[in-house]
N, C-alpha and C positions, 0 to 999 in steps of 0.2 A: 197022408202017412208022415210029412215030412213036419208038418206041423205038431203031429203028437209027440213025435221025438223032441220037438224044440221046448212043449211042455213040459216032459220027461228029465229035459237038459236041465229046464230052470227051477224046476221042483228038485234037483238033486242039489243045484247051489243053492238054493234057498234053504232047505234040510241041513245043509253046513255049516252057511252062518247062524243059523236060528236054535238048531238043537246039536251040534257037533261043539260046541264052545265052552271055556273051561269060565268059570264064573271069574270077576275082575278081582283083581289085588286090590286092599285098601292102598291107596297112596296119602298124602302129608294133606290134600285137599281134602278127601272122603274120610280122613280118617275120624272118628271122634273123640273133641278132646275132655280129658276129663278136669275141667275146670273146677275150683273149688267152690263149698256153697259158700251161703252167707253166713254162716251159724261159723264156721272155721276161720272166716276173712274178721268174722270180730273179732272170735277169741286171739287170730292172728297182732291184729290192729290194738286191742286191750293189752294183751301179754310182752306184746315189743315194744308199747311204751314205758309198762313197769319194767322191763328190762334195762331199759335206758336211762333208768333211774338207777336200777341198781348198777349199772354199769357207771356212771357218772360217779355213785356214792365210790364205791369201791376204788376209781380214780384219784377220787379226791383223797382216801384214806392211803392209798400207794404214794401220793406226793408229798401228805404227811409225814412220811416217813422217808422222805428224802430219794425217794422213786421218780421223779419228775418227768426224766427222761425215758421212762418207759420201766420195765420192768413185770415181773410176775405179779396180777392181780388175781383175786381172792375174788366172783360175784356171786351175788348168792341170789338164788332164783326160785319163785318158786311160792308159794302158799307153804312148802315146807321146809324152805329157806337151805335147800341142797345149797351146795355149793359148785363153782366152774372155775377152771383155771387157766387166765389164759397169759399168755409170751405176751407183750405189747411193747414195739420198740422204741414209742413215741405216745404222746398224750394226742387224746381223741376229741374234738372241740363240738359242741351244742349240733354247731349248723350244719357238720359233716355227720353226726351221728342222725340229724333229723333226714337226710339225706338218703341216707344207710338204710335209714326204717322206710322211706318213699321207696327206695328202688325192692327192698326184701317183700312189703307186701306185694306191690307189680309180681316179681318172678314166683309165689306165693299161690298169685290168684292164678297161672298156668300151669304149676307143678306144685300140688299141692304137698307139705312132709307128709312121711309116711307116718312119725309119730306125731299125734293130733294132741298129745297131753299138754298140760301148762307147762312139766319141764322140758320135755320134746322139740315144743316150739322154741322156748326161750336158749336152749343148747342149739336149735338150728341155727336160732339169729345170731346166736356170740362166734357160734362159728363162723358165720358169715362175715361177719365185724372184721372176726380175728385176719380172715382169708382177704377181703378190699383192704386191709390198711396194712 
């Protein structure tokens, strides 16, 4: 008799953990991350070099004009040559902007923008520009 209670005992904690349990939380390990494809990491990789172009031209055409030390640029971005206007308090140099572009793709390929277009991208990056320097 004392044995079937002892069955009874362990079928009841057994029943506890096995079917009394709330399903587990996603945490930072299990969670899935949504990484971005390949088709986005080019047009990312394509669009923020012509960015860098345009950003460069637009530089150059601000010191032109006796902007050297920084000032409001004018860059135009774009397949339909919008334009972006950014503050810049200082000139932006080749190997820091090549820099700029290494670290945006990286945080890019983890958090992908939400706007995926050519100007999207290129507004994300100048912000970004605008926001490290």
């Amino acid at each position: 008799r004392r044995v079937q209670k002892m069955d009874d005992l362990i079928d009841v904690i057994l029943d506890s953990f096995l079917l009394d349990v709330e399903p587990l939380k996603e945490g930072q390990s299990t969670k899935l991350h949504n990484s971005a494809t390949s088709d986005v990491l080019h047009d990312v990789d394509s669009i923020s070099q012509e960015t860098v172009n345009a950003f460069l031209a637009a530089q150059r055409a601000l010191s032109s004009y006796g902007g050297g030390r920084g000032g409001t640029m004018v860059v135009k971005i774009g397949s339909k040559q919008q334009t972006y206007n950014m503050r810049m308090n200082r000139s932006v140099q080749v190997a820091e902007l090549k820099r700029l572009r290494r670290q945006y793709i990286k945080r890019v390929s983890n958090n992908p923008p939400t706007d995926i277009s050519e100007e999207g991208i290129a507004r994300s990056f100048l912000s970004y520009i605008e926001n490290q320097v």
